[in-house]
GUBAZA-208748 format. One record per residue (C-alpha): x, y, z. Coordinates in pm, 1 decimal. Each point is the difference from the previous one (the first is absolute). Layout:
N
<atom><c1>X</c1><c2>Y</c2><c3>Z</c3></atom>
...
***
This chain:
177
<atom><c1>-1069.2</c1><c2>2936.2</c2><c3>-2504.8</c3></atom>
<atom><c1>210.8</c1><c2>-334.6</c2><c3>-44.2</c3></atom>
<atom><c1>-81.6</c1><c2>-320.3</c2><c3>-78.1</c3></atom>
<atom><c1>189.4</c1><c2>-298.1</c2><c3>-20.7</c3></atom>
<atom><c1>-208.2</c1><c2>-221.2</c2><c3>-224.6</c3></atom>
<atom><c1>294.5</c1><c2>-281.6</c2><c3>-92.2</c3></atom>
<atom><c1>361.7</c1><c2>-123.4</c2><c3>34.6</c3></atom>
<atom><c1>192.1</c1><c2>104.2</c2><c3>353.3</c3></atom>
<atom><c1>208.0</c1><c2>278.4</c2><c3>172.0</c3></atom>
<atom><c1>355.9</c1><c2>-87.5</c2><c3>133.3</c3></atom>
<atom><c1>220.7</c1><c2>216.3</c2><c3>194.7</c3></atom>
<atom><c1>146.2</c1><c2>104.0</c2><c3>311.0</c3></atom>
<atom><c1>-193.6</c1><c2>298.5</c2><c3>67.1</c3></atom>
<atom><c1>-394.8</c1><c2>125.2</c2><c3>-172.1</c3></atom>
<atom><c1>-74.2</c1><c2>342.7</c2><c3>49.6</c3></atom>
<atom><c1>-113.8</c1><c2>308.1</c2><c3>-111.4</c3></atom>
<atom><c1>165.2</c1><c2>363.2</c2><c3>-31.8</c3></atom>
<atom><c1>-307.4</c1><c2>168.1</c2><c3>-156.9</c3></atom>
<atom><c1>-276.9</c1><c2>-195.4</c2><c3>124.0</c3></atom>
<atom><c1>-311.6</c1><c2>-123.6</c2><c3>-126.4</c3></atom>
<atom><c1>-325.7</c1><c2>223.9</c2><c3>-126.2</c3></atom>
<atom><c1>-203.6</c1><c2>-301.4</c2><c3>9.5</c3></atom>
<atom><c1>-35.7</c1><c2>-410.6</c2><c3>169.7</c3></atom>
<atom><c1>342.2</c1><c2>-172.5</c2><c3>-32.8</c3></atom>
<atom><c1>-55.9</c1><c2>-402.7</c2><c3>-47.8</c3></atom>
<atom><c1>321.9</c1><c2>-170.7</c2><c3>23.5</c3></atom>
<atom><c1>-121.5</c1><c2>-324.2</c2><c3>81.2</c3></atom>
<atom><c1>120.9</c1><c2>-257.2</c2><c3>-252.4</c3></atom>
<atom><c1>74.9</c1><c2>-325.3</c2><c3>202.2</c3></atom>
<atom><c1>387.4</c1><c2>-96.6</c2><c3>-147.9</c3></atom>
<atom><c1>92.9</c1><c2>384.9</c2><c3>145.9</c3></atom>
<atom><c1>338.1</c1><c2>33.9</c2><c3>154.3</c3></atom>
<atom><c1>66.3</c1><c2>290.6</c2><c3>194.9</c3></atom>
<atom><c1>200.3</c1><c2>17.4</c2><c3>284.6</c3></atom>
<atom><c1>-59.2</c1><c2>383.5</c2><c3>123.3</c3></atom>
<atom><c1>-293.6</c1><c2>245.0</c2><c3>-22.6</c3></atom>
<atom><c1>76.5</c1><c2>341.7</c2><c3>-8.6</c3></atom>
<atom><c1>-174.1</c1><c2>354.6</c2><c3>-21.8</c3></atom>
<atom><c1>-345.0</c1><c2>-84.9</c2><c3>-175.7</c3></atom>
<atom><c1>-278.3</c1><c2>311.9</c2><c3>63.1</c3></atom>
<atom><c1>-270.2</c1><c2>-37.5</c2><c3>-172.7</c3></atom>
<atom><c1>-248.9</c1><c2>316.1</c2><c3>-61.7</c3></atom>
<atom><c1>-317.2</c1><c2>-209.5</c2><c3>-57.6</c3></atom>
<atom><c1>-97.2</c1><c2>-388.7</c2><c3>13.5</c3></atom>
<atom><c1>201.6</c1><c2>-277.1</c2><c3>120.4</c3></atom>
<atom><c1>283.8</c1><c2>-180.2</c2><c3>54.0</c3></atom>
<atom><c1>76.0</c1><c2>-361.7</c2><c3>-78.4</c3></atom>
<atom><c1>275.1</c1><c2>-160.0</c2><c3>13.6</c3></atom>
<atom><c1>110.3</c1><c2>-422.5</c2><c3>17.2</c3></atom>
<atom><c1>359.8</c1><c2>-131.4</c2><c3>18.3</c3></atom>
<atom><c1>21.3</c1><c2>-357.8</c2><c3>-4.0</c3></atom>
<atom><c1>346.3</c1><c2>38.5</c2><c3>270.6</c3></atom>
<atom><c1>59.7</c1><c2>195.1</c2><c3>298.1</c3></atom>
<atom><c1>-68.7</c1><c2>365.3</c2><c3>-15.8</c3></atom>
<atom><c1>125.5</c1><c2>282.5</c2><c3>223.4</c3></atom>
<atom><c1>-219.8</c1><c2>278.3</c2><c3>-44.1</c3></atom>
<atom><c1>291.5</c1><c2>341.2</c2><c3>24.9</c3></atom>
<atom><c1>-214.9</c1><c2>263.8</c2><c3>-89.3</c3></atom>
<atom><c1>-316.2</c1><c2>222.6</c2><c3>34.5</c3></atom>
<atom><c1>-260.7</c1><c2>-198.4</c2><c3>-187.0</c3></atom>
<atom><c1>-289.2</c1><c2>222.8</c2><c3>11.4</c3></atom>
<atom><c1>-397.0</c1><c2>-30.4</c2><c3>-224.3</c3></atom>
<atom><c1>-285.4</c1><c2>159.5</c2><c3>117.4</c3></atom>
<atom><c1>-198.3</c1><c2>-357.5</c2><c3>-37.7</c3></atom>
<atom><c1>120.6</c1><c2>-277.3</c2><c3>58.9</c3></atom>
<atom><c1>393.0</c1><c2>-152.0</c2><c3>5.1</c3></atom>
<atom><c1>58.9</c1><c2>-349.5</c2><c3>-18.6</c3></atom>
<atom><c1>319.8</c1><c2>-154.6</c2><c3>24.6</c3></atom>
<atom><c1>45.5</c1><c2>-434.7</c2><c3>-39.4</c3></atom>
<atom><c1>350.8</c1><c2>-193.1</c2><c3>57.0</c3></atom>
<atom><c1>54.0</c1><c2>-376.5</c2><c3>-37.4</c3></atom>
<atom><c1>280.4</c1><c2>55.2</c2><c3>239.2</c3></atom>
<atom><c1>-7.5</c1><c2>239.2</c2><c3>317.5</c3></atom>
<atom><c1>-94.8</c1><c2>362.1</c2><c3>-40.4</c3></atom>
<atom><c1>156.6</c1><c2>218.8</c2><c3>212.5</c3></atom>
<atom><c1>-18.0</c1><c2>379.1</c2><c3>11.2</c3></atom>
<atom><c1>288.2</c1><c2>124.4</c2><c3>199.6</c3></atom>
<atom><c1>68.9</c1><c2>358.0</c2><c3>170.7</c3></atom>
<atom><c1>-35.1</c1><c2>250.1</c2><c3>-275.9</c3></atom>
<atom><c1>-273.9</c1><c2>-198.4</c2><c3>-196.8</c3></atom>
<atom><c1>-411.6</c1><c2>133.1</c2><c3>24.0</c3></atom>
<atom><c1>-272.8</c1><c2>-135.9</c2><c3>-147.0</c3></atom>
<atom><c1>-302.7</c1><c2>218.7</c2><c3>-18.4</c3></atom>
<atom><c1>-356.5</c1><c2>-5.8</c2><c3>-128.6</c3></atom>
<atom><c1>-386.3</c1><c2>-63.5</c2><c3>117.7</c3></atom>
<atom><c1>96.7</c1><c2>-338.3</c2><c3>-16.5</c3></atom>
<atom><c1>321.0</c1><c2>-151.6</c2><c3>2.1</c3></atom>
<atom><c1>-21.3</c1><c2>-387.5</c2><c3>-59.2</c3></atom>
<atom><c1>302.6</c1><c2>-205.1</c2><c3>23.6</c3></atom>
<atom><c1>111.0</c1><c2>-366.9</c2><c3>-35.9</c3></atom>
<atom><c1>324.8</c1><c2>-232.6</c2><c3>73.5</c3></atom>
<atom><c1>18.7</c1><c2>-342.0</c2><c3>-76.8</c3></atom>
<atom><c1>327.6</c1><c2>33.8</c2><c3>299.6</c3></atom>
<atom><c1>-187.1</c1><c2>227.1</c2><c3>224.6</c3></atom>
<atom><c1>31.4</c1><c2>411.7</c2><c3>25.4</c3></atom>
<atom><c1>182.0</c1><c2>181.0</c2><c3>191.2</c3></atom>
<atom><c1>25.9</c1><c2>347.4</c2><c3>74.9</c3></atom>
<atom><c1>270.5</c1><c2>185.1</c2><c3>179.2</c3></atom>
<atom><c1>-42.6</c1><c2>280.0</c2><c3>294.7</c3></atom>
<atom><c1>95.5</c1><c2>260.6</c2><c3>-302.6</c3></atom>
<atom><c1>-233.4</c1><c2>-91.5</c2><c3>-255.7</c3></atom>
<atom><c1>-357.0</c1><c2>139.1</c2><c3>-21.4</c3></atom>
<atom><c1>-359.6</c1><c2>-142.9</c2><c3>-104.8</c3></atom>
<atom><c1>-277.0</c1><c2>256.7</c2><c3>-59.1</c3></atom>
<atom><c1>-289.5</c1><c2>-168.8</c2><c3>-75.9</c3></atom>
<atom><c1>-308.0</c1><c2>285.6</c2><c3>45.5</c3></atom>
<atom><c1>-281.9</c1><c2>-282.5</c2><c3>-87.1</c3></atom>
<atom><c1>149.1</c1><c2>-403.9</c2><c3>76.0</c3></atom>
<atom><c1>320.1</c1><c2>-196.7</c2><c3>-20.6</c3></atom>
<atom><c1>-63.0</c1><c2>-327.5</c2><c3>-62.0</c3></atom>
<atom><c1>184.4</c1><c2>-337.8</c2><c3>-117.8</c3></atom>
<atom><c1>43.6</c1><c2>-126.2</c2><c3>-320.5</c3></atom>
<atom><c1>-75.8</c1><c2>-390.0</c2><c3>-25.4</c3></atom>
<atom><c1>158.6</c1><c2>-224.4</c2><c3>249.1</c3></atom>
<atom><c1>322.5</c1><c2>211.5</c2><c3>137.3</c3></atom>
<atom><c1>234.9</c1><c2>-295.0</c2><c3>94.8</c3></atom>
<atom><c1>146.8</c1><c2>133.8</c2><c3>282.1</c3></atom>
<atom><c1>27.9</c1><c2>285.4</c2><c3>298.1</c3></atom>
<atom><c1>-171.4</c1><c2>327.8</c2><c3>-59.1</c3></atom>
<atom><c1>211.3</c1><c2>252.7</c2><c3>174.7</c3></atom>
<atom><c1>-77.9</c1><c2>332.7</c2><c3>-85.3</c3></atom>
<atom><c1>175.6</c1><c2>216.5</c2><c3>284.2</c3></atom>
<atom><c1>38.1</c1><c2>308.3</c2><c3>-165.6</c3></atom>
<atom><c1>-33.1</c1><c2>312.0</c2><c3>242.7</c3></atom>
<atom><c1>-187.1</c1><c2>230.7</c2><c3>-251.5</c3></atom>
<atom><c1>-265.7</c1><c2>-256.6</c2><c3>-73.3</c3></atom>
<atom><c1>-345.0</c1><c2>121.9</c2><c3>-17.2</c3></atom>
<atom><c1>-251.2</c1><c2>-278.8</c2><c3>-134.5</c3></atom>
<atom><c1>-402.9</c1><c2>56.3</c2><c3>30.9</c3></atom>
<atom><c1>-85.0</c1><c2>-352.5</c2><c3>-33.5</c3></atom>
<atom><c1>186.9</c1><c2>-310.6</c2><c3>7.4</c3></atom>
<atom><c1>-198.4</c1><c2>-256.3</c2><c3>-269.8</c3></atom>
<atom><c1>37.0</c1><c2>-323.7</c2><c3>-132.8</c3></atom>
<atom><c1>324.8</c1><c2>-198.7</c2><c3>98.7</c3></atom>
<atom><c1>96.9</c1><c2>-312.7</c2><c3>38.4</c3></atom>
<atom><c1>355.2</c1><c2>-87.7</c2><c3>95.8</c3></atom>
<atom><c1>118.5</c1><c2>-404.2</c2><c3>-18.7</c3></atom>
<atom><c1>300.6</c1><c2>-104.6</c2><c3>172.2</c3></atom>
<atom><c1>104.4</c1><c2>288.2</c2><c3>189.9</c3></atom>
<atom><c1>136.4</c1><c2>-5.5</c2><c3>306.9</c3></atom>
<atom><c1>-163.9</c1><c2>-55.7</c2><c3>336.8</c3></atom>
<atom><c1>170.8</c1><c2>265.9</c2><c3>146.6</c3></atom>
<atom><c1>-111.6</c1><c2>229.8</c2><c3>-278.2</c3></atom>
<atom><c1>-305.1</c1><c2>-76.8</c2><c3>-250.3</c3></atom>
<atom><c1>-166.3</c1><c2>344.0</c2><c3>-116.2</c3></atom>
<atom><c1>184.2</c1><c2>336.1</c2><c3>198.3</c3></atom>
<atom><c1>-124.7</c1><c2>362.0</c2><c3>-97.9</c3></atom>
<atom><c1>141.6</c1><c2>298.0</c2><c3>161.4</c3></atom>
<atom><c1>-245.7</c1><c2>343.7</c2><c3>-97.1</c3></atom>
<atom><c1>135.5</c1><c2>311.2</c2><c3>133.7</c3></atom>
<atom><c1>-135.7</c1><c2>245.3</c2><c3>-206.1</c3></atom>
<atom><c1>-373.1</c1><c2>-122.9</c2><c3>14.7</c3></atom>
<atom><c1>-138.4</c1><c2>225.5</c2><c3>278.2</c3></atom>
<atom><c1>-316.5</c1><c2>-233.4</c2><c3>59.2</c3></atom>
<atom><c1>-43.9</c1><c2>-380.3</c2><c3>29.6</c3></atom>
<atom><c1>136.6</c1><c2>-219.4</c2><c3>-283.1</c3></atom>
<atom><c1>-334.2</c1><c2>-208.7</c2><c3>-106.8</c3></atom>
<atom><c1>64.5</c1><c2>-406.9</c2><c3>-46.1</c3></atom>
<atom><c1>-172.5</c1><c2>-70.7</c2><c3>-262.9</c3></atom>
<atom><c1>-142.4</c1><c2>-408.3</c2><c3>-55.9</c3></atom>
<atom><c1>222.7</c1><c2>-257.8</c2><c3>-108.4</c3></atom>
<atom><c1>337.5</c1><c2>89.2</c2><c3>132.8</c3></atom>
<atom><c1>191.7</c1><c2>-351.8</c2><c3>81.1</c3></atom>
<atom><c1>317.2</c1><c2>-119.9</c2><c3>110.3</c3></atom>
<atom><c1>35.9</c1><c2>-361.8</c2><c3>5.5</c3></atom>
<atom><c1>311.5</c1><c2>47.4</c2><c3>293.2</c3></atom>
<atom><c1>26.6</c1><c2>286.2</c2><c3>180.5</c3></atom>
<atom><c1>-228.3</c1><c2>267.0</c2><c3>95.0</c3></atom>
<atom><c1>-137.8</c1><c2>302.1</c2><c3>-158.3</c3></atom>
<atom><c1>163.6</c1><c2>305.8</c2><c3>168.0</c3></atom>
<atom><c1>-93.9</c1><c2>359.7</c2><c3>-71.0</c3></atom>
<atom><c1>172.7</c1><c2>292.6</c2><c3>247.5</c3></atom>
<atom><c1>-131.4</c1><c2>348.5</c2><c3>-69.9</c3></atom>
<atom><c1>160.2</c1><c2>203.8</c2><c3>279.5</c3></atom>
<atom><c1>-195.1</c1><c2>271.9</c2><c3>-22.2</c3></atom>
<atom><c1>-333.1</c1><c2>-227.7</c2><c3>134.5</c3></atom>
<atom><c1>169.4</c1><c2>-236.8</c2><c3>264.0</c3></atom>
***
């Protein structure tokens, strides 16, 4: 695995072309990165905290858990996937996802901390089990908290605690009504 037990990462783009055998903890608070790219891992979990906006490009795949933090917005546009039992993400400027990116989250997606603005995750290849813990300040009224799950054949399950101080909380799985 990887650990990041000091100092910071800067760049434009973080990823992998090999992948990872073991956990990947990236998660050192002055980290700079811009992009995430291709980052697989065969066993454990991902971590990852950039302290500005991050645009998640890739396929970012564990088998555990994947956790991705931004002190700015995170957005994962069409092209980018995030994949694991659960995927937890946080953005101190809200998250967005496009209609081409992808969340696979087999167990729970859930927030991390106090996301400071609109959750929009409309990505048409979504399939989340559970929605968790969330809670979204300052987001929009006409917004707050919106999951699209396509690929989830059966209900999505709200889990407690799932806030959004404007707005509502949406979730759309076609395939149920």
């Amino acid at each position: 695995g990887i650990a990041q037990t000091a100092g910071s990462i800067v760049g434009t783009t973080l990823h992998s072309s090999a992948g990872a055998a073991g956990s990947v903890a990236l998660t050192g608070t002055l980290n700079s990165i811009a992009t995430l790219g291709n980052f697989s891992l065969s066993a454990g979990s991902f971590g990852l905290v950039s302290s500005t906006s991050l645009a998640v490009v890739g396929s970012v795949i564990a088998p555990s858990t994947v956790s991705i933090a931004s002190s700015g917005a995170l957005t994962i546009p069409s092209g980018g996937k995030i994949s694991g039992a659960t995927v937890a993400l946080g953005g101190i400027d809200g998250i967005l996802e496009n209609a081409g990116g992808t969340i696979l989250a087999s167990g729970q997606l859930r927030g991390i901390g106090t996301i400071g603005g609109d959750v929009s995750l409309m990505g048409t290849a979504n399939s989340v089990a559970a929605l968790g813990n969330m809670t979204v300040a300052n987001g929009t009224q006409a917004l707050g908290i919106v999951l699209i799950d396509t690929g989830n054949a059966g209900a999505v399950t709200l889990q407690p605690n799932i806030f959004a101080t404007l707005g509502t909380v949406t979730v759309k799985n076609p395939n149920n009504g």
